[in-house]
GUKOL-502844 format. One record per residue (C-alpha): residue in three letters; x, y, z. Coordinates in pm, 1 decimal, m for minus. Last residue first. Example, Ala and Ser with C-alpha at 12.3 -4.5 7.8 and 13.67 -1.06 7.14 Angstrom:
2
aa, u, v, w
SER, 1367.0, m106.0, 714.0 .
ALA, 1230.0, m450.0, 780.0 .
This chain:
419
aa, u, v, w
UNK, 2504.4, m29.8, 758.2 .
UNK, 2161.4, m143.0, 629.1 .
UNK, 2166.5, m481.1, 564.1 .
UNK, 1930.8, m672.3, 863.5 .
UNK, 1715.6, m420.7, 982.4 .
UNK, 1645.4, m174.4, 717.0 .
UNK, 1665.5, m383.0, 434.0 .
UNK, 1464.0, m681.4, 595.9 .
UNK, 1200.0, m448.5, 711.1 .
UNK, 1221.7, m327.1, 303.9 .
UNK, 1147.2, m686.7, 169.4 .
UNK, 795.2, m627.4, 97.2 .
UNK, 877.3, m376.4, m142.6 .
UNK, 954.0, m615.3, m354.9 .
UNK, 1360.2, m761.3, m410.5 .
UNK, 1480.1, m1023.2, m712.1 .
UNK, 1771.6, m1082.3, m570.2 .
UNK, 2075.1, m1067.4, m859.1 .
UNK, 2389.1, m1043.8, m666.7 .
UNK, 2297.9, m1140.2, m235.8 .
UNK, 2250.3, m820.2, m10.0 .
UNK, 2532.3, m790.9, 207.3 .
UNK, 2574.5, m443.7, 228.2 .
UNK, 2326.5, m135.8, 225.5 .
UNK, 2380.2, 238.9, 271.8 .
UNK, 2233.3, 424.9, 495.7 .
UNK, 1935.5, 670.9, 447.2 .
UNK, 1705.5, 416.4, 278.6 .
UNK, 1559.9, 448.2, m62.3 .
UNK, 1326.8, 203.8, m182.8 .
UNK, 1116.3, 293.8, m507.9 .
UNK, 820.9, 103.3, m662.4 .
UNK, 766.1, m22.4, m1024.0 .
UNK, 440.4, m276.3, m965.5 .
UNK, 236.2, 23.4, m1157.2 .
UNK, 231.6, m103.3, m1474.3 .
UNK, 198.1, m417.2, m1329.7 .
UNK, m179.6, m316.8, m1270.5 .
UNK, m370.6, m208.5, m994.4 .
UNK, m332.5, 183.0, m1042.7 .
UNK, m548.0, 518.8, m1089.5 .
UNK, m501.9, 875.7, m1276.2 .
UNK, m865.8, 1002.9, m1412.2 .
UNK, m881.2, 1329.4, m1591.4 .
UNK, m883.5, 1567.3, m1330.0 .
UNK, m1242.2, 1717.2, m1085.8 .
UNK, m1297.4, 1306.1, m1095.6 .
UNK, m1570.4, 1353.2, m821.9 .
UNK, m1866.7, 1281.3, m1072.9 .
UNK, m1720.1, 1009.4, m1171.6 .
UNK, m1982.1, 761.8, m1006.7 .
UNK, m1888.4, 369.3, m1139.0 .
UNK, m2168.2, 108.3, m1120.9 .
UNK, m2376.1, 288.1, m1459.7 .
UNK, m2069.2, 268.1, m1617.7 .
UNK, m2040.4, m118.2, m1623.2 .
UNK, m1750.2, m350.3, m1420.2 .
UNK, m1450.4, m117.2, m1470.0 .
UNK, m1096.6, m166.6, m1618.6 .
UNK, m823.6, 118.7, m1637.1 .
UNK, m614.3, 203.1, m1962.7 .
UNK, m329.3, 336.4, m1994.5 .
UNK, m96.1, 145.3, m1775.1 .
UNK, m211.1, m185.2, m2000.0 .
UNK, m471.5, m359.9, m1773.0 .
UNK, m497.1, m688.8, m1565.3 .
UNK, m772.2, m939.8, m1628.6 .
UNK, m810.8, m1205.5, m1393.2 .
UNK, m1035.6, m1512.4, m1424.5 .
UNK, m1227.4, m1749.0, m1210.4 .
UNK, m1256.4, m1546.3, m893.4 .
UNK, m1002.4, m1458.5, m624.3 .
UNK, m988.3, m1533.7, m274.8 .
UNK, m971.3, m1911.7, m226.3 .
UNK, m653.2, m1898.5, m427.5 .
UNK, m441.7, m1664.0, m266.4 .
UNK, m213.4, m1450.6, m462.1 .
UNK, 157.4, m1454.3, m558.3 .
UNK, 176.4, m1305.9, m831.9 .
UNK, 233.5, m1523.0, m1148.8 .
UNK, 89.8, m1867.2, m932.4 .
UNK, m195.7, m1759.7, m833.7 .
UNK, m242.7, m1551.1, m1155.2 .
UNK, m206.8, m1919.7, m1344.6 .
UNK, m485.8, m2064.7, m1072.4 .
UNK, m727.3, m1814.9, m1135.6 .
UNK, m722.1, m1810.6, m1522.4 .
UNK, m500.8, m1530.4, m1642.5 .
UNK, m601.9, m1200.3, m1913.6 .
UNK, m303.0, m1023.1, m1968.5 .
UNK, m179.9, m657.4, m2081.3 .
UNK, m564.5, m587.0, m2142.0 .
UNK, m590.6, m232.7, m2331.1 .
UNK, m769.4, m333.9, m2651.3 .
UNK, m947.3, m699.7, m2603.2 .
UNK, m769.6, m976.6, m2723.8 .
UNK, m693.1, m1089.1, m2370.7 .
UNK, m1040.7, m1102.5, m2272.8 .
UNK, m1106.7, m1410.8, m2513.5 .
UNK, m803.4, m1638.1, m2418.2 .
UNK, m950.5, m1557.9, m2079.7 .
UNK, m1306.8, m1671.5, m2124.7 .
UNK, m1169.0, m1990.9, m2313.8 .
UNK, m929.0, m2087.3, m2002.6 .
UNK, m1222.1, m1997.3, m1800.1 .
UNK, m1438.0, m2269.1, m1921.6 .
UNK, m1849.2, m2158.0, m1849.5 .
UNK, m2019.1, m2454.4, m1704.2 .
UNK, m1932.1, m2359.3, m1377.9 .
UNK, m2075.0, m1969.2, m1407.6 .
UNK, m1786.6, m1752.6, m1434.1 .
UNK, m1684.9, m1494.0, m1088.7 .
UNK, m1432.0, m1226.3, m1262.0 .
UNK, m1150.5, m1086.2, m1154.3 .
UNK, m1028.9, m698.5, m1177.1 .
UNK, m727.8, m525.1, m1237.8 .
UNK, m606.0, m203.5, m1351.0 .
UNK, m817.5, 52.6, m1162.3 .
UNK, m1164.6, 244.2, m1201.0 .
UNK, m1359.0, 254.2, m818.9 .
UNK, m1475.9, 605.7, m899.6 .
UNK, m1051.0, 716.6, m887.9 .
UNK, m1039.1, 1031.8, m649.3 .
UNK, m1409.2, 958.7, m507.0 .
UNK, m1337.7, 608.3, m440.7 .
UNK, m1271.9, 627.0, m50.4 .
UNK, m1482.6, 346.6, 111.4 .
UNK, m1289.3, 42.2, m77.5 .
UNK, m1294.6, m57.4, m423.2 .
UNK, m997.5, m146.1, m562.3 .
UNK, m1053.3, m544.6, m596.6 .
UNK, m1282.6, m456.6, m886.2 .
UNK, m1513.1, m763.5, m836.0 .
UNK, m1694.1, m872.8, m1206.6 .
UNK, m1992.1, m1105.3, m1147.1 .
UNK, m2080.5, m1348.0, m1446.7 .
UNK, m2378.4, m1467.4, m1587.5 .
UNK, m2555.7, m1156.8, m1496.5 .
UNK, m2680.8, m1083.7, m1837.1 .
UNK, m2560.4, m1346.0, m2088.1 .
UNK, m2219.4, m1505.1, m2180.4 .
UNK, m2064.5, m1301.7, m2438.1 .
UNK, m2229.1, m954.7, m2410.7 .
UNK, m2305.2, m989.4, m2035.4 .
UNK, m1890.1, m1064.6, m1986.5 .
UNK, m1833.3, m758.5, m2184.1 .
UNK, m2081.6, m533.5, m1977.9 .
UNK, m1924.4, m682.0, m1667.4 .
UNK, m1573.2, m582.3, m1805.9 .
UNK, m1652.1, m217.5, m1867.0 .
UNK, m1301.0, m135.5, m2025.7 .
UNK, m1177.5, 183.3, m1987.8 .
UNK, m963.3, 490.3, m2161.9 .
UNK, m1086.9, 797.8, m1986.8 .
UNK, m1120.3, 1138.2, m2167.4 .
UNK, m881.0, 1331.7, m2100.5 .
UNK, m819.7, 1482.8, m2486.6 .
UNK, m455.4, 1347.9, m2505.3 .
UNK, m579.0, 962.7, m2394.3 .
UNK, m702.7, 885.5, m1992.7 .
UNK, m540.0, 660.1, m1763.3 .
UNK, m273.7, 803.8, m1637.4 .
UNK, m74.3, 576.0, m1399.3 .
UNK, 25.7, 565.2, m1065.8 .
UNK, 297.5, 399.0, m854.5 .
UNK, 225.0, 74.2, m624.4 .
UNK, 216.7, 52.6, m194.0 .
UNK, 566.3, 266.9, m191.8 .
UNK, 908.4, 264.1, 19.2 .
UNK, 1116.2, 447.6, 216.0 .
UNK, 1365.8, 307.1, 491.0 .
UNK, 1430.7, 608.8, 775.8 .
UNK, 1688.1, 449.5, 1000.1 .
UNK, 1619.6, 728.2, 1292.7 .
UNK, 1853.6, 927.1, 1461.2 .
UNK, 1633.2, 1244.4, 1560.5 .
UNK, 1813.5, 1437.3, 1225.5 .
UNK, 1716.3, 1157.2, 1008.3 .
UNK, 1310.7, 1210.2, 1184.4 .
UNK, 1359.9, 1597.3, 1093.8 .
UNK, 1491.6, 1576.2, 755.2 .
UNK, 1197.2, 1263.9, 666.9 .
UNK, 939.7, 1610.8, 753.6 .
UNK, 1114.5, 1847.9, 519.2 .
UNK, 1100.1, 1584.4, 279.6 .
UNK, 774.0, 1540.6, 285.8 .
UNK, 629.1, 1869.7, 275.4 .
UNK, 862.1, 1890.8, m69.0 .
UNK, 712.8, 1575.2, m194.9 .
UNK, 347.8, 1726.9, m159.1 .
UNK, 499.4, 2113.3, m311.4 .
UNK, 661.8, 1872.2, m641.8 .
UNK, 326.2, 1668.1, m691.4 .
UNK, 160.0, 2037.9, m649.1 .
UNK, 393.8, 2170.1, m927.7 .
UNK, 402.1, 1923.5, m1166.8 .
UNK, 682.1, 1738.3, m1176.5 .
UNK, 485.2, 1375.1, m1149.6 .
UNK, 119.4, 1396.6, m1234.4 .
UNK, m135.4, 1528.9, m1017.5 .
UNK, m491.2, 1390.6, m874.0 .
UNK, m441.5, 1037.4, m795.0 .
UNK, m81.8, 1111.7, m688.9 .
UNK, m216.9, 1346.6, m464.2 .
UNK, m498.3, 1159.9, m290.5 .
UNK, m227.3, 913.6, m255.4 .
UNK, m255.6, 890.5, 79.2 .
UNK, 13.6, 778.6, 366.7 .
UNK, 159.5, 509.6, 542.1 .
UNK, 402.6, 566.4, 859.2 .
UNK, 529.3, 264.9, 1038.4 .
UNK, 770.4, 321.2, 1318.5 .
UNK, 972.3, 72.9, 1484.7 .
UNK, 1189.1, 101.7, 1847.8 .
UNK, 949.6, 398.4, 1969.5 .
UNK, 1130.7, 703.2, 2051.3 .
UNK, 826.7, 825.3, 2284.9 .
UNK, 829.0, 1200.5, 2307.8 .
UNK, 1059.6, 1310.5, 2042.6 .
UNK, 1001.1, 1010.4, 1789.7 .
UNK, 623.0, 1062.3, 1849.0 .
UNK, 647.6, 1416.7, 1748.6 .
UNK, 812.8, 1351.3, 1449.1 .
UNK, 541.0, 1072.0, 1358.6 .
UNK, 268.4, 1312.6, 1391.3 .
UNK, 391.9, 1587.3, 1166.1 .
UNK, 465.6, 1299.9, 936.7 .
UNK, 121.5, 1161.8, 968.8 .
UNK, m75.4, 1510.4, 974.1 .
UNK, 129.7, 1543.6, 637.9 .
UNK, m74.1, 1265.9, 473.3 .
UNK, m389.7, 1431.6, 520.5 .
UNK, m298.7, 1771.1, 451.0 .
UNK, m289.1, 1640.9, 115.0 .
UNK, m621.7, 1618.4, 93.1 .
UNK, m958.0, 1404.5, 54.1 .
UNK, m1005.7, 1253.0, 427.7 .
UNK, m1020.6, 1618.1, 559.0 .
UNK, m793.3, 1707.4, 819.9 .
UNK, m825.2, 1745.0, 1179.7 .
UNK, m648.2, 2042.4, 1277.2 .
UNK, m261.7, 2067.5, 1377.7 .
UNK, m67.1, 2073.9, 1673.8 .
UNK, 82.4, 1737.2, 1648.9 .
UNK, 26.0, 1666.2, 2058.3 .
UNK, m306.0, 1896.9, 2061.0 .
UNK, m450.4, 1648.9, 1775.0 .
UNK, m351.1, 1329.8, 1924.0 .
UNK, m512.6, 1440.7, 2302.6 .
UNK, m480.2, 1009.5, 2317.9 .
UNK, m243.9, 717.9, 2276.4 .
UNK, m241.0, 334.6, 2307.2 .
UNK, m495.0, 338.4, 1997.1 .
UNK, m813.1, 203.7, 2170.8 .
UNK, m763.2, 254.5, 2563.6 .
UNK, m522.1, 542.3, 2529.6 .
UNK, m790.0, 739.3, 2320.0 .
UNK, m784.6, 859.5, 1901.9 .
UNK, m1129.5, 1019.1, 1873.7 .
UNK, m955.9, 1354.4, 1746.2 .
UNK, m711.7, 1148.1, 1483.0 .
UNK, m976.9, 1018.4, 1300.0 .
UNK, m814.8, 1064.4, 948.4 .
UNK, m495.4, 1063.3, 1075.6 .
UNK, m522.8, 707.0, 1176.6 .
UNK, m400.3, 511.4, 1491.5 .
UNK, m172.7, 293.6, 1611.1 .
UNK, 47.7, 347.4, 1976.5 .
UNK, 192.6, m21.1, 2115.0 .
UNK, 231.0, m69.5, 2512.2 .
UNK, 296.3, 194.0, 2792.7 .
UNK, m74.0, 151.1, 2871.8 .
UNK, m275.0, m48.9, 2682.9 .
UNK, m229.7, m75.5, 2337.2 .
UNK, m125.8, m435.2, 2263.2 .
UNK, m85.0, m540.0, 1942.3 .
UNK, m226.5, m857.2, 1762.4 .
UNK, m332.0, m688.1, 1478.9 .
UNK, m275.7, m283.8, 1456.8 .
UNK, m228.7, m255.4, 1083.1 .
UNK, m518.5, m473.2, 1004.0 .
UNK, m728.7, m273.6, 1212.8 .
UNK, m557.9, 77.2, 1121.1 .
UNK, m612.5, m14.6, 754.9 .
UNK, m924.9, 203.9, 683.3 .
UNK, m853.9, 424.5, 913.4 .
UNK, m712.1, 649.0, 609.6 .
UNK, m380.5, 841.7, 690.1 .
UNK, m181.6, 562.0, 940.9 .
UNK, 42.4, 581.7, 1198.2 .
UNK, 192.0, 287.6, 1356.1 .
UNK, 440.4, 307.9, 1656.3 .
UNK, 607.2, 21.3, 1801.9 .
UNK, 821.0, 34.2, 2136.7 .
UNK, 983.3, m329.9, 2134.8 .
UNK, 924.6, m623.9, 2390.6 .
UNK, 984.4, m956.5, 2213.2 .
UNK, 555.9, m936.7, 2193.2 .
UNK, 620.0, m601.0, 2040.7 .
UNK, 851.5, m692.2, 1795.3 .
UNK, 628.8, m987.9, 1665.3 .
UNK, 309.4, m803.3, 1654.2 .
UNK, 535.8, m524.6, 1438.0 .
UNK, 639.0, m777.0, 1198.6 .
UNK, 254.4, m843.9, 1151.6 .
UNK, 118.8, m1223.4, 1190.0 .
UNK, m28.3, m1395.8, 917.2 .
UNK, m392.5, m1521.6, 767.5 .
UNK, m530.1, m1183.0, 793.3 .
UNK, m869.5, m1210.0, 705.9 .
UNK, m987.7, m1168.2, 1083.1 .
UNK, m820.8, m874.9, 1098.8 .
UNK, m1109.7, m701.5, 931.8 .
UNK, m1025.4, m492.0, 663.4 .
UNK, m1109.4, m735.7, 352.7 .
UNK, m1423.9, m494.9, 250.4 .
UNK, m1760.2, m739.1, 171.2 .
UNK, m1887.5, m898.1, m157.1 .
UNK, m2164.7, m1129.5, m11.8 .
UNK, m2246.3, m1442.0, m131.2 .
UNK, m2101.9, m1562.3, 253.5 .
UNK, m1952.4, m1881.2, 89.0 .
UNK, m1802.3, m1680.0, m200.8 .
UNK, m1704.5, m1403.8, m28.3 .
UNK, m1631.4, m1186.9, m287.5 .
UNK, m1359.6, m919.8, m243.5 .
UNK, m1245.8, m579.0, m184.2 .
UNK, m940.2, m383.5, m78.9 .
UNK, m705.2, m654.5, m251.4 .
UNK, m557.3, m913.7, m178.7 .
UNK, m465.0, m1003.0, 186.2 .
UNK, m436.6, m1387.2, 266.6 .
UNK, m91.7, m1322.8, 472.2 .
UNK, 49.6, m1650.9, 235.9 .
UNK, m59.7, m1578.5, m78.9 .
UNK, m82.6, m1205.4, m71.5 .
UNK, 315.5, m1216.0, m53.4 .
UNK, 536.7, m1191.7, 276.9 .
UNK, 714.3, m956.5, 480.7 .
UNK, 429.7, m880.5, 676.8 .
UNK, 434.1, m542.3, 723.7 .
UNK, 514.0, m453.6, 370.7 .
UNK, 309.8, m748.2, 243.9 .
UNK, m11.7, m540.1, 476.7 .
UNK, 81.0, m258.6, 274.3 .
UNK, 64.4, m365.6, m10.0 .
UNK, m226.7, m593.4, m17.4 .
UNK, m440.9, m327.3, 153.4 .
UNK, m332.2, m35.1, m117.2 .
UNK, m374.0, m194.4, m442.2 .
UNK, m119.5, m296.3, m675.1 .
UNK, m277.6, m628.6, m788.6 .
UNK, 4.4, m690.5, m793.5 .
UNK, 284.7, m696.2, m515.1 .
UNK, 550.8, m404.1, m524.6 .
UNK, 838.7, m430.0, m760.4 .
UNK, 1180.4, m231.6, m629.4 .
UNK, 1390.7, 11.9, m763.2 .
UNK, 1636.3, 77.1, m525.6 .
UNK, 1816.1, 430.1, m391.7 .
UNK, 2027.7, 313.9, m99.3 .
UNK, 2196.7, 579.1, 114.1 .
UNK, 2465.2, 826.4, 98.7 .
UNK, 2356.1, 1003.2, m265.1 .
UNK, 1991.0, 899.0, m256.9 .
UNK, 1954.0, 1011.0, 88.9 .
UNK, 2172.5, 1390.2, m12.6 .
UNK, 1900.2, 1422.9, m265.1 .
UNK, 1645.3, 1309.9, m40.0 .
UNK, 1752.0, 1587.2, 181.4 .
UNK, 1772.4, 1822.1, m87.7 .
UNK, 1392.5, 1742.4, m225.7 .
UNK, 1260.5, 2086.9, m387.2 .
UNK, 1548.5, 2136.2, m635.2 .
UNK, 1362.7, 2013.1, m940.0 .
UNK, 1551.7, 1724.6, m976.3 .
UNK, 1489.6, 1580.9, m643.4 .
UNK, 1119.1, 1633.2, m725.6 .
UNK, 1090.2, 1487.5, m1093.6 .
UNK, 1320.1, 1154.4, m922.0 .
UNK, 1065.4, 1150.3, m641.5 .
UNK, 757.9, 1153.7, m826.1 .
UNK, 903.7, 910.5, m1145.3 .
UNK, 983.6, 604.6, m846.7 .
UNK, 612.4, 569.2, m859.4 .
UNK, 435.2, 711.1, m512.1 .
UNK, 88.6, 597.5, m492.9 .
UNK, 115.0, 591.9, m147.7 .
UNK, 440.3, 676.3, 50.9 .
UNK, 468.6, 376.4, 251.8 .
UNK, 745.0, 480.8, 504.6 .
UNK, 930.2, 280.5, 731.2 .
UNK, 1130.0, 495.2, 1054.2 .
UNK, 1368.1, 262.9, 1240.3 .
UNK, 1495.3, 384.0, 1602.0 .
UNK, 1841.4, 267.0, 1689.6 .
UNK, 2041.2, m44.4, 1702.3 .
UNK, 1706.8, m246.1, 1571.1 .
UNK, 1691.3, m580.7, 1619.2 .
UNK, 1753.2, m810.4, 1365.4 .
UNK, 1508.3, m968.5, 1145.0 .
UNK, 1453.5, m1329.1, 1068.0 .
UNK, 1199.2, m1413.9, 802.0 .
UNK, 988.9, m1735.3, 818.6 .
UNK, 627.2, m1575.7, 863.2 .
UNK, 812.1, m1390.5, 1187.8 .
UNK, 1166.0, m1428.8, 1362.0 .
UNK, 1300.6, m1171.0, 1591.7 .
UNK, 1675.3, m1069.5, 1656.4 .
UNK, 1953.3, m1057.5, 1898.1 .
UNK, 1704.8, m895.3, 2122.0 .
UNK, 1741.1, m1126.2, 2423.4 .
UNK, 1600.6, m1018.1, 2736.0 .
UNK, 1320.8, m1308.2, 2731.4 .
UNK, 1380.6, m1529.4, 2446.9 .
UNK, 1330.0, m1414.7, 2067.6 .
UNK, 1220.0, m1667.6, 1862.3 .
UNK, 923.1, m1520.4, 1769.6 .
UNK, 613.9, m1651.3, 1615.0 .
């Protein structure tokens, strides 16, 4: 995995990317559901001057993120430096198709690549990984040791069961000084940053990882004013880690799109109820890849889904069909959305239908509870949320004319052009 020998940290080599070490502590941020639109609304509204003076000094990129523009797949290509295809990661949901059962992909046990931070650690950095929802702590924390002096990862969401045995760290919630907060908030995401300071102060670490929620990007649109009071909280807290002499490298998991018309009322496509129409009841089974235990914000309604055809059924014909429908931007057989983004074969169903940004895609509206949308319904998934920033508090040199970059690339960034 490494190439690094002992008491050499020249640099580290992982899933075929070489990455330098870091002169001083690196900071990477996932800022969930954050489209390049929140941050651009903010600075110009007068409530981001640090990121203002970032953007100025630094590098301000727009970036695409991997699709489907989910949260797992993201963020485990952030850490990976690699696409879904090759770290096996995509989406929050799946079908196992030899289990029959369609199960979470959280275990480590689908990760099909190491982490940049399992490499680090085993060359003998201080790594740090703080997460909002648990849900991606165990993919997150892969392959790292947290005994004793070793790695620190744990989630904001259960902060107060954090212990040294488990997470490398314990006594979380006396250390940041603030209560527990609830899964569904803002408050969430801040626990991170407040954590992550502290950590920086007490234990320096070499890399820090900090991913946070988009329970506000589901729930409020760019320049309004809680978007602008979230992205205010954060800059106050990205201030503190510059001023500790961090690298801070910011980056997003996939934007956020309304998908609703003028009146709020949602614009979707129950896919499973079109499949029944054309091919019978239960012919097919629909997976909405954004499912995961935290749908109350977005009732499992994003802007991609795949679909499970029976053999005899040609998926070339099912998709030709699909992509007539109002809102589909594209409708792909397995094997031609392998190859457009990147995913793993063995993991995705027959067809793929990915959305226009205004419109989401269900399976049938009896499967979906809205009764938590309080707003008219904001989600992602699609390539009209791929659109990602990636602003870094130095500049950057070196990088060759006309890369294509992703968000994955932002360890690369950091570590290897950032001056």
């Amino acid at each position: 995995m490494s190439d690094t020998m002992a008491g050499d940290r020249s640099a580290v080599e992982v899933n075929g990317r070489r990455y330098a070490w870091p002169e001083r502590p690196l900071v990477v941020v996932c800022v969930d559901g954050s489209g390049p639109d929140y941050i651009e609304k903010a600075v110009a509204a007068g409530v981001m001057p640090f990121t203002a003076e970032m953007l100025e000094k630094g590098a301000d990129l727009r970036v695409l993120a991997v699709v489907p523009s989910f949260t797992n797949p993201n963020n485990i290509s952030i850490v990976t430096g690699v696409p879904p295809a090759l770290h096996g990661i995509c989406g929050n949901f799946f079908y196992d198709r030899e289990a029959d059962s369609e199960v979470m992909m959280n275990d480590p046990g689908f990760l099909r690549a190491p982490t940049i931070f399992q490499a680090f650690a085993e060359a003998g950095a201080k790594i740090a990984v703080i997460t909002a929802k648990d849900k991606l702590r165990p993919l997150l924390g892969h392959g790292l040791d947290m005994s004793p002096g070793g790695a620190v990862c744990f989630s904001a969401e259960k902060a107060d069961q954090a212990s040294p045995a488990e997470n490398g760290i314990g006594d979380v919630l006396d250390m940041v000084g603030l209560p527990l907060p609830p899964v569904y908030s803002a408050e969430l995401s801040e626990f991170i940053f407040a954590a992550g300071v502290e950590l920086m102060e007490r234990l320096r670490p070499d890399i820090m990882y900090l991913s946070s929620t988009d329970y506000v990007q589901h729930k409020h649109a760019p320049g309004t004013g809680a978007a602008n009071d979230f992205y205010r909280m954060l800059d106050g807290y990205w201030a503190r880690l510059h001023a500790q002499g961090a690298i801070i490298a910011i980056t997003a998991d996939h934007g956020m799109s309304a998908k609703h018309d003028g009146a709020g009322r949602i614009n979707v496509i129950y896919l499973q109820d079109v499949l029944d129409d054309r091919l019978g009841a239960g012919a097919a089974r629909v997976i909405l890849p954004i499912t995961d235990p935290y749908v109350v914000h977005h009732g499992a309604l994003g802007g991609f889904a795949t679909a499970y055809l029976p053999p005899s059924v040609a998926a070339a014909e099912v998709a030709r069909d699909l992509a007539s429908l109002e809102g589909v931007e594209c409708a792909l057989t397995a094997p031609e959305a392998c190859r457009r983004f990147e995913l793993p074969r063995d993991r995705l169903g027959d067809v793929v239908v990915v959305t226009e940004g205004g419109w989401a895609v269900g399976s049938s509206p009896h499967r979906h509870d809205l009764s938590g949308l309080t707003e008219p319904l904001r989600s992602h998934g699609g390539i009209a949320e791929q659109v990602v920033p990636l602003i870094v508090n130095r500049p950057l040199a070196g990088i060759e004319a006309g890369r294509r970059l992703r968000n994955f690339d932002v360890f690369d960034l950091a570590l290897n052009h950032a001056q």
